[in-house]
C-alpha positions as CSV (number, residue, x, y, z in Angstrom):
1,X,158.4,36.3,34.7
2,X,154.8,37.6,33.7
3,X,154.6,37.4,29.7
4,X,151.4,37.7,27.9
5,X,150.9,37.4,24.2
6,X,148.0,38.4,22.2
7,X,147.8,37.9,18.4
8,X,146.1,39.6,15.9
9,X,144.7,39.2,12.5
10,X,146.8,41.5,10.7
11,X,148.9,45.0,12.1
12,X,146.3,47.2,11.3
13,X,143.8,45.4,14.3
14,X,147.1,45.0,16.1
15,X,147.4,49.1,16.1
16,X,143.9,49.8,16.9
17,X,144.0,47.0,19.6
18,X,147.0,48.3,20.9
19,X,145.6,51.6,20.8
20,X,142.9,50.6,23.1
21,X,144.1,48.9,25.3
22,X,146.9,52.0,26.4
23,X,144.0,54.0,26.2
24,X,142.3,51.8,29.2
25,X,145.5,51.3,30.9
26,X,146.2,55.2,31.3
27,X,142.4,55.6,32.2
28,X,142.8,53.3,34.5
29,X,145.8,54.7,36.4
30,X,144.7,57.5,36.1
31,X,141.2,56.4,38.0
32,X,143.5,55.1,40.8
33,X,145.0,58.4,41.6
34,X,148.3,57.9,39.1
35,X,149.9,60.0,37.1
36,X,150.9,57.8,34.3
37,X,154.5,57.6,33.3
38,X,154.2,56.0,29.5
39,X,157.4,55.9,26.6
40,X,156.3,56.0,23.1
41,X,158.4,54.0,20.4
42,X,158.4,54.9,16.2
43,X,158.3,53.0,13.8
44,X,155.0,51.9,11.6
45,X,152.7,49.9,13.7
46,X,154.2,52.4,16.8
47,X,153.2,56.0,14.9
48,X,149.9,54.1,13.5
49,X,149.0,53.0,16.8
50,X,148.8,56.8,18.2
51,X,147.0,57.8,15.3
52,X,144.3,55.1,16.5
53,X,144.7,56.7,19.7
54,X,143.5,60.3,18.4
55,X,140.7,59.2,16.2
56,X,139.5,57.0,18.6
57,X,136.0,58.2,20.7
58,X,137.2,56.9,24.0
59,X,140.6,58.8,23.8
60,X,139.0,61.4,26.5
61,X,138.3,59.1,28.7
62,X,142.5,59.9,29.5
63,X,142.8,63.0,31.1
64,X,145.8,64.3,29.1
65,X,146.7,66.7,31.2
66,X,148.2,64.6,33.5
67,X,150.2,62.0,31.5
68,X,154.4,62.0,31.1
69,X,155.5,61.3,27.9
70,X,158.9,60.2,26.9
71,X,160.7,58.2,24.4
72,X,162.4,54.7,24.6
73,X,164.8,56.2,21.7
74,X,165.3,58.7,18.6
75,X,167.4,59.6,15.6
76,X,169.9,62.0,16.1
77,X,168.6,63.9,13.5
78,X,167.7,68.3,13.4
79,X,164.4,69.2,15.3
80,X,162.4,69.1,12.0
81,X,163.5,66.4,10.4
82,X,160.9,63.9,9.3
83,X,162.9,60.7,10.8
84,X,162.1,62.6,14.3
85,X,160.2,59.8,16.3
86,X,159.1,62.9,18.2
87,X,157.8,64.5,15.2
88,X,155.4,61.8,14.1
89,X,154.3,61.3,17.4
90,X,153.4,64.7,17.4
91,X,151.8,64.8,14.4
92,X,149.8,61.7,15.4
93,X,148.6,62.0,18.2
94,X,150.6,64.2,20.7
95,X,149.6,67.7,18.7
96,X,145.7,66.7,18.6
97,X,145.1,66.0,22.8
98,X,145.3,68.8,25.6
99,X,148.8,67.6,26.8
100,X,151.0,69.7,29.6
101,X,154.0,70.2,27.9
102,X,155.7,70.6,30.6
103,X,155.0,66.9,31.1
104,X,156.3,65.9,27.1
105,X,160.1,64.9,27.4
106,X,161.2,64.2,24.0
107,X,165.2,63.0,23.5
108,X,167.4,66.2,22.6
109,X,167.4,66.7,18.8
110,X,170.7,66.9,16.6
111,X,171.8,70.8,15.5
112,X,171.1,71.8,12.0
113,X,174.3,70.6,10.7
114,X,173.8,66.6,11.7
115,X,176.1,67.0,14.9
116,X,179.3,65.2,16.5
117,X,179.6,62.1,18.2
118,X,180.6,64.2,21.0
119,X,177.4,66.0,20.7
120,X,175.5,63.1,20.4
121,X,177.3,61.2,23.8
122,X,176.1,65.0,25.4
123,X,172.5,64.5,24.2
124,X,172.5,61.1,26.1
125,X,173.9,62.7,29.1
126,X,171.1,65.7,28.9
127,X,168.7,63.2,28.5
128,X,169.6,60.9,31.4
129,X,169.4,63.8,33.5
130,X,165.7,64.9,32.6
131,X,165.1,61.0,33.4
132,X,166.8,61.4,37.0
133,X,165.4,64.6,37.5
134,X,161.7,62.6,36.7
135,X,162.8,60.1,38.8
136,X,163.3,62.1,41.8
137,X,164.7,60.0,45.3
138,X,164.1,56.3,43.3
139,X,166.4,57.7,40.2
140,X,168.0,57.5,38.1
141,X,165.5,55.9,36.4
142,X,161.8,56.8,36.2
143,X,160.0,53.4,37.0
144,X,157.7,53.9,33.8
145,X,154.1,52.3,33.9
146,X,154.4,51.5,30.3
147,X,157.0,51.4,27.7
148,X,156.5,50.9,24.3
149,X,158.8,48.9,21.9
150,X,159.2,47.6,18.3
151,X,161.6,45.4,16.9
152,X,163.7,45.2,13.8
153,X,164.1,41.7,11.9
154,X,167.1,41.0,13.5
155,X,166.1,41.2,16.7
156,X,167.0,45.0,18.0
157,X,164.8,47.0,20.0
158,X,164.9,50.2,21.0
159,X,168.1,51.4,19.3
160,X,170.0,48.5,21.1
161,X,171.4,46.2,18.5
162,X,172.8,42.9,18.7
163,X,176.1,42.3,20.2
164,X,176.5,46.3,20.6
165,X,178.1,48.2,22.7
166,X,174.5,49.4,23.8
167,X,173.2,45.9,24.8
168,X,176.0,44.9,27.0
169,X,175.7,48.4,29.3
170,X,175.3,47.7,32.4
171,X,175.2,50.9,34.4
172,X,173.9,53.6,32.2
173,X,170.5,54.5,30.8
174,X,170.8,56.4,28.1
175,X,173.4,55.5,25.7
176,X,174.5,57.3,22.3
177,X,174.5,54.9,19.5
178,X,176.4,54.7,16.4
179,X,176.7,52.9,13.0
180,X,173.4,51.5,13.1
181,X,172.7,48.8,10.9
182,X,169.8,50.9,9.8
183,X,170.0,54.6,8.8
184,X,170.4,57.3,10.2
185,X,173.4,55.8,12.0
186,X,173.6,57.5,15.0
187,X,170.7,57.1,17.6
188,X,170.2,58.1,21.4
189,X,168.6,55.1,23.0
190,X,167.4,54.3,26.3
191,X,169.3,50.7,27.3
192,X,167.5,47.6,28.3
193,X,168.4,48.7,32.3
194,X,166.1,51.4,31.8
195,X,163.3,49.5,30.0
196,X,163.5,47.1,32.6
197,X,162.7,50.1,35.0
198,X,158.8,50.1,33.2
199,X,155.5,48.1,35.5
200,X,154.7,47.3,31.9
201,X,156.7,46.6,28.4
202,X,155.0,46.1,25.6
203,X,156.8,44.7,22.5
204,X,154.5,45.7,19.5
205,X,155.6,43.9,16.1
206,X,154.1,42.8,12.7
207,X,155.2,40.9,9.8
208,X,157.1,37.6,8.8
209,X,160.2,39.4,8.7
210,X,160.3,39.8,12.7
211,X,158.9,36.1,13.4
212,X,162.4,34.2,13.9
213,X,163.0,36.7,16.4
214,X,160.0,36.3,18.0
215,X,160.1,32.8,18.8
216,X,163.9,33.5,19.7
217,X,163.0,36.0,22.1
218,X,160.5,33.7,23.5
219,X,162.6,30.9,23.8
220,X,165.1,31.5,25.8
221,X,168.0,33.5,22.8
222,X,170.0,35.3,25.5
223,X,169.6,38.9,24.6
224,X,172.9,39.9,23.5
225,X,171.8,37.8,20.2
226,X,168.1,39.0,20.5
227,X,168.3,42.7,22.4
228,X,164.5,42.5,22.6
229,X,164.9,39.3,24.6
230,X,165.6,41.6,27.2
231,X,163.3,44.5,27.2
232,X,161.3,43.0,30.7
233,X,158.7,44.4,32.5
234,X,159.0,44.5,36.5
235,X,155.0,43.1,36.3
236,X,154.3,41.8,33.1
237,X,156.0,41.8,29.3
238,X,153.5,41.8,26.7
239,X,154.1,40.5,23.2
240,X,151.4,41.8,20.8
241,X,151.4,40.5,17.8
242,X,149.9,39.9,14.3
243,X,149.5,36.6,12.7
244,X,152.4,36.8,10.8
245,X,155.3,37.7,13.5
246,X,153.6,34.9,15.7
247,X,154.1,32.5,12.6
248,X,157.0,30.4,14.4
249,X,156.1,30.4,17.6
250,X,155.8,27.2,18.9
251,X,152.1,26.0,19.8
252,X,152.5,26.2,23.5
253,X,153.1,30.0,23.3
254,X,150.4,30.7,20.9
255,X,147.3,31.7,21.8
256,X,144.4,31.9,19.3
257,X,143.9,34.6,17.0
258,X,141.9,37.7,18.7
């Protein structure tokens, strides 16, 4: 397995970093006659990178246009509620470029009232079948060029918690989740199958909270314990970190400071 780890000084360089190097990687694609296929994650280092994104002068190098967006997971929150992943990306990044939006593929939002379970097991299934529909003959997963993904202190990515329900599917790829550890509790979430579907996952995370699960991750915690052991690239996984969630790693894995 192909893992890469980068380390930063602190998770504002990690954003910007980040920020440029997805920039370069969708030019790049995009230079060899690929539409790009990239899933955006929330969270703070997540929305800040795409704000890097905008402001930055290279971000027309990317031809816009001609990039699928979608999300590795979201709250099952109303349409304009400011917990929407989709909403901050939006406000970010995704509302300030000259995207197709027939091309934008954002999770299916909660109605105004919060919504059921059941409602929220049918938002899965919706969204699973945009993602086969995208997918076309080599469904029902897209194979995504990147995916983007935090991670919570305890070692949960995407919305796939430890010892969930979520992290021991198998079969599907989009999964509703409820009681989250962390509010709101119910989620849709792709499941580490599908992340595992992506050329390219990129783990994004900052601070000492997250850097027992790092070095987990990296050591070999089976990712029932440590979901985000298992969000896997097919080509590479990269770990990009700041000082502070590399802190534990052990010195074989860490490489110096960029």
């Amino acid at each position: 397995m192909n893992v890469q780890i980068a380390v930063h000084p602190d998770k504002n360089v990690l954003a910007a970093a980040t920020a440029a190097r997805l920039i370069t990687t969708l030019a790049d694609l995009q230079a060899r006659g690929v539409v790009p296929r990239v899933v955006l994650t929330g969270g703070g280092v997540g929305i800040a990178l795409l704000r890097d994104v905008a402001s930055s002068p290279a971000r027309d190098a990317v031809d816009w246009g001609a990039v699928d967006v979608f999300w590795g997971d979201e709250r099952f929150v109303p349409a304009d509620d400011a917990e929407r992943n989709e909403k901050q990306a939006h406000e970010a990044l995704l509302d300030r470029v000259p995207l197709d939006p027939a091309r934008v593929h954002p999770m299916p939002a909660a109605p105004a009232d919060g919504g059921t379970a059941d409602e929220a097991r049918s938002a899965a299934e919706d969204y699973a079948t945009v993602l086969a529909d995208q997918a076309g003959p080599d469904g029902p997963i897209p194979a995504f060029d990147v995916t983007l993904v935090g991670m919570g202190e305890e070692g949960h990515t995407l919305s796939v918690f430890p010892d969930s329900p979520a992290v021991h599917e198998q079969a599907a790829g989009v999964v509703a989740v409820f009681d989250c550890p962390k509010p709101p509790p119910t989620r849709i979430s792709l499941t580490l199958a599908a992340a595992r579907r992506s050329r390219e996952v990129w783990v994004v995370a900052a601070g000492a909270g997250k850097a027992p699960a790092v070095a987990g991750a990296l050591t070999g915690t089976p990712e029932t314990e440590l979901p985000v052991a298992g969000a896997r690239g097919t080509e590479v996984t990269r770990w990009l970190l700041d000082t502070e969630a590399a802190a534990r790693l052990p010195a074989e894995l860490r490489p110096r400071c960029t």
